[in-house]
FIDRENTOR-654824 format. One record per residue (C-alpha): x, y, z; residue in one letter. Coordinates in steps of 0.25 Angstrom, whole numbers, plus 2048, in hexadecimal, padded with zeros to 3 digits. Example, Ala and Ser with C-alpha at 12.3 -4.5 7.8 and 13.67 -1.06 7.14 Angstrom:
8317EE81FA 8377FC81DS 
! end
This chain:
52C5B7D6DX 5205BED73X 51C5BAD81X 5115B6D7DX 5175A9D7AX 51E5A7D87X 51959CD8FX 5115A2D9DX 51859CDA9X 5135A2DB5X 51C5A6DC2X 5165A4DD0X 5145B2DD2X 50C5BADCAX 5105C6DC1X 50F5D4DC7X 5075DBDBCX 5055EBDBDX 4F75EDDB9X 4F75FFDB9X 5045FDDAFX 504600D9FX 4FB609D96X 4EF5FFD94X 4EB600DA1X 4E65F5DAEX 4DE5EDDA5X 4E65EBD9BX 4F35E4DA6X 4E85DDDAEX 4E25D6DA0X 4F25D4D9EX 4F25CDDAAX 4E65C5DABX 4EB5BED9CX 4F95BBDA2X 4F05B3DAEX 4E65ADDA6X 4EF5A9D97X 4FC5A6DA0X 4F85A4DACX 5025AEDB2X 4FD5B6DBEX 4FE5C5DC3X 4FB5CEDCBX 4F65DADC6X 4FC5E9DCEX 4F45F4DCEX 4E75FADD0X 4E15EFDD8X 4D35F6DD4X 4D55F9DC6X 4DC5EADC4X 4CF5E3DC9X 4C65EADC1X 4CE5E5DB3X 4CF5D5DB9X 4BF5D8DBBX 4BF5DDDACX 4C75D0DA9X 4C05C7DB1X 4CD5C4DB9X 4C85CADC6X 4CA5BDDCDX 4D65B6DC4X 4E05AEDCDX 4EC5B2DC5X 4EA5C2DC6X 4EB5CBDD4X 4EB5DADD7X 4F55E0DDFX 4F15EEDE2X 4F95FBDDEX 4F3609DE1X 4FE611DD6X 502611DC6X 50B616DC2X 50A61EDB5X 51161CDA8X 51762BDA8X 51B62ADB5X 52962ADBAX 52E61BDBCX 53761FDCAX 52C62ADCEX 522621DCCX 528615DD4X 52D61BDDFX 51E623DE0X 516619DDDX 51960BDE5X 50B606DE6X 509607DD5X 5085FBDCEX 5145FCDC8X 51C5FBDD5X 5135F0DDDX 5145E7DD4X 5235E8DD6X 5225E6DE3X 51B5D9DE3X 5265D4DDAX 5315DADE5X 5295D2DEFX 5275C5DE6X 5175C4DE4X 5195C5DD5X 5225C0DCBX 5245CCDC1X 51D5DADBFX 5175DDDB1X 5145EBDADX 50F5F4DA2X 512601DAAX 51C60BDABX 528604DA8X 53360FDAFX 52A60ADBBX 52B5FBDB9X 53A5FDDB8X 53B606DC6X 5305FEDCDX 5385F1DCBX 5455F7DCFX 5415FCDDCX 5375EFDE0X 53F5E4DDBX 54B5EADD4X 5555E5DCAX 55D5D9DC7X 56B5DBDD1X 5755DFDC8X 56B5E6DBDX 56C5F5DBCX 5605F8DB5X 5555EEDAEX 5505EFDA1X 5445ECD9AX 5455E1D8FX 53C5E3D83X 5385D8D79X 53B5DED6AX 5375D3D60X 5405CFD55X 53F5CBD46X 53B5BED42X 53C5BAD51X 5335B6D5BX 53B5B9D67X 53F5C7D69X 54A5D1D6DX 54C5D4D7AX 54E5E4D79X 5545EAD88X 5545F3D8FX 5455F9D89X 544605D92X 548601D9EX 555609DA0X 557616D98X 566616D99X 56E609D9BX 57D607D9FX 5855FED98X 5855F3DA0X 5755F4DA2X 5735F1D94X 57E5E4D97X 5745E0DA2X 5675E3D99X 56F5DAD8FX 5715CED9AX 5625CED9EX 55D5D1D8FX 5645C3D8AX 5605BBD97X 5505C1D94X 5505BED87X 5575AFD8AX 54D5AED94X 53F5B1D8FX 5435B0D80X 54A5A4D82X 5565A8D77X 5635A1D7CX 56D5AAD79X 5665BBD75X 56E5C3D6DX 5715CED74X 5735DED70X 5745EBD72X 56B5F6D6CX 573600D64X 574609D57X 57D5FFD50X 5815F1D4FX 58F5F5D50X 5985F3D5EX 59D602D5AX 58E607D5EX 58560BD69X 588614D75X 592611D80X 58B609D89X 586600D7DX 5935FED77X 5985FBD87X 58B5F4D89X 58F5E9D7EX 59D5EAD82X 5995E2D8DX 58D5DAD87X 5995D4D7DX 59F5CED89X 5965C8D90X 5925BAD91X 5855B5D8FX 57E5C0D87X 57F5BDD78X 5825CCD74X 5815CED66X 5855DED67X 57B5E9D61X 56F5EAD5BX 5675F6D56X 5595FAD58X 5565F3D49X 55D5E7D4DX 5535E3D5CX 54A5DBD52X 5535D6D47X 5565CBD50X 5645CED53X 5645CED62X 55A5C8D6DX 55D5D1D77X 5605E2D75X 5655E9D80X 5655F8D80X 562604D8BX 552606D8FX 552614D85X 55560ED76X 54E601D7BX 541609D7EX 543611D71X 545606D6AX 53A5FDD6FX 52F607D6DX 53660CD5EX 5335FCD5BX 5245FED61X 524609D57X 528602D4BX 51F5F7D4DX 514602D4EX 518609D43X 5185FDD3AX 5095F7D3EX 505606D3CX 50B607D2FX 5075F9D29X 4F75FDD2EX 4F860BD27X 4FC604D1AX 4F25F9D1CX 4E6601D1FX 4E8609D11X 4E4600D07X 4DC5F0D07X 4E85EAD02X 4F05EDD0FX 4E45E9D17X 4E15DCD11X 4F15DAD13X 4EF5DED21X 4E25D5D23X 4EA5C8D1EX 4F85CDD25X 4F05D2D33X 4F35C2D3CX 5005C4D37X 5045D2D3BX 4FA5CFD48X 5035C3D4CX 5115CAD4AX 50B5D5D51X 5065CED5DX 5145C3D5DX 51E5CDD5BX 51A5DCD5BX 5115DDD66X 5165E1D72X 50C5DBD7AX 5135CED75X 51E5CFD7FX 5175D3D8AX 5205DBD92X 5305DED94X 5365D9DA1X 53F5E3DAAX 54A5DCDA9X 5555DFDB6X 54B5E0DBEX 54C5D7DCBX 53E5D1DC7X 5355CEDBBX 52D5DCDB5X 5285DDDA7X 5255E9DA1X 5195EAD97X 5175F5D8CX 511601D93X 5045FFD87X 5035EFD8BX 4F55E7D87X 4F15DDD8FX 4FA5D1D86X 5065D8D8BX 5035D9D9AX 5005C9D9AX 50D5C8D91X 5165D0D9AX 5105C7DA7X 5155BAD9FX 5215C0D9CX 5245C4DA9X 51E5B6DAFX 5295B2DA3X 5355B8DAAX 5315B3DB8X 5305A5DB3X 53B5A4DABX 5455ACDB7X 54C5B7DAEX 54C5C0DBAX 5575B5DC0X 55F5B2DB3X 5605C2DB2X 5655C3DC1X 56E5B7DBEX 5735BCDB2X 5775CADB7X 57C5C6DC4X 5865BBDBBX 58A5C8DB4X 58D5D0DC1X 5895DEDBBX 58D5E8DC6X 5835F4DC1X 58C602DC1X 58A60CDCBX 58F615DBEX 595616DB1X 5A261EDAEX 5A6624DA1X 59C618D9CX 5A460DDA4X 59D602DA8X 5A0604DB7X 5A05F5DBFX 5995EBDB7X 59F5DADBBX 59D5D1DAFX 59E5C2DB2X 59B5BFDA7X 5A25C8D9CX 5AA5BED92X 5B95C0D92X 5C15C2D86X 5CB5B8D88X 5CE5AFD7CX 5C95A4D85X 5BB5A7D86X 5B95A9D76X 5B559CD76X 5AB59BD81X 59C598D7DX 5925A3D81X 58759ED8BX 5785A0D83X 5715A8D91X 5765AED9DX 5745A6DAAX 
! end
């Protein structure tokens, strides 16, 4: 379900949007933002520079709009450039302020298309993760066949190289998001592999579902493969930031590559362009309900000890206001809480190391036992 669909309920505290971020530049975010205020009623502030900022609201006539302010940052920070470097260099960028005003409270969320290493930094150094998370990871929405509500797919970049027991805590907030803001009771839960078989994967996947098969509360259904994510055989797919990158921009391709190869075959005879003419509010509202990823707005930094979407580095002004309903979407509905709940039930202690791939110290409360007398128990639907 795009978010299109959500309902808008806005928080107290506006969203913090970063206005120098994505590739569409300044005017594109503030006409983003001047949509989410005007069709949802959500307000921003907009973080950047103030000058430039004003200009586009002249352009838009929003100069003087009640739900939009400017808060002031004199430095950007590039696409190319090194997430830490950049951070660490650059603390009055827009990036960076507007993850200060969420560490002091004066938004409720940040909303960015920029550099996404930075948005992952600047959020760990200003308002940091969820206790007991050791890395958060970015949750993209993949849509399925035949479905209206899509698969979770995590981590999307986030993390290059993930432990074991991260992809168990990417599991845990993967099921509780898509519970959450997709409102299925009990996701199917899986791990991304080269087979369906349990004899499959790398060591730290076969360990990682080890684990996943013991655990109470996450419906884990076992592996999936990169065909599988829209086959609707799983809501939520877990996997480290590397495959799920390559395999999140591999599905952009294909999509491409099929638009492109129905157009070139089209264009060469009347048939196929009177076919086309007649198919074209078809293929337009498929496109715009399922394909687009303008759709779904943006994907939330999940672990992160406050609400940041991450919006697609080429956003159009659709997708801004999208990613600011999503994110006033996570505030309302309180995921941040049911995440630090949820982890803090399963007592995760993150390792200081691995040895010989051990897991080194990791407390499950919640692991089932494999005594006779629990074969019986009933599975709860979410985690609480």
């Amino acid at each position: 379900m795009p978010v299109d669909n959500l309902p808008a309920k806005s928080p107290s505290k506006p969203v913090a949007v970063d206005a120098m971020g994505g590739d569409q530049g300044v005017k594109v975010v503030v006409e983003g933002a001047i949509r989410a205020a005007r069709d949802l009623g959500i307000s921003s502030v907009l973080v950047g520079d103030e000058k430039v900022i004003k200009a586009c609201l002249r352009k838009f006539g929003a100069d003087n709009s009640e739900r939009i302010s400017i808060h002031h940052a004199s430095e950007v920070i590039e696409m190319d450039e090194s997430p830490a470097t950049a951070v660490r260099r650059k603390p009055d960028s827009s990036i960076c302020r507007a993850f200060q005003l969420l560490s002091k409270g004066e938004v409720s969320s940040v909303v960015s298309a920029g550099n996404t290493g930075a948005v992952m930094v600047g959020g760990l150094k200003y308002v940091g993760a969820v206790p007991g998370i050791a890395r958060p990871a970015i949750a993209s929405l993949i849509p399925k066949m035949g479905e209206d509500l899509p698969t979770v797919l995590l981590d999307a970049g986030a993390n290059i190289d993930c432990h074991a027991f991260q992809l168990v805590q990417f599991a845990i907030m993967g099921s509780l998001y898509s519970n959450s803001i997709l409102g299925i009771a009990e996701p199917r839960v899986a791990l991304l592999s080269n087979g369906s078989e349990l004899t499959k994967g790398t060591d730290i996947i076969r360990s990682a579902a080890n684990t996943l098969s013991m655990v109470q509360n996450i419906n884990f259904v076992g592996y999936v493969e990169g065909n599988d994510i829209s086959r609707n055989k799983a809501d939520v797919v877990v996997c480290d930031g590397f495959a799920g990158n390559v395999l999140l921009k591999a599905i952009e391709g294909a999509v491409e590559l099929v638009f492109d190869t129905i157009q070139r075959y089209v264009e060469k005879s009347n048939r196929g362009k009177l076919g086309f003419w007649l198919a074209k509010p078809a293929v337009h509202k498929v496109f715009n309900k399922k394909l687009d990823p303008s759709a779904y707005g943006g994907a939330p930094l999940l672990g992160l000890n406050g609400v940041a979407i991450i919006c697609h580095g080429g956003s159009d002004a659709r997708s801004i206001m999208n990613g600011i309903r999503v994110a006033d979407k996570f505030v309302g509905d309180g995921l941040l809480l049911r995440i630090s709940s949820a982890i803090a039930d399963f007592e995760v202690q993150v390792p200081g190391g691995y040895e010989d791939g051990t897991w080194g110290r990791m407390g499950m409360k919640f692991v089932k036992q494999k005594a006779a007398k629990d074969k019986g128990a009933k599975k709860p639907s979410t985690l609480e």
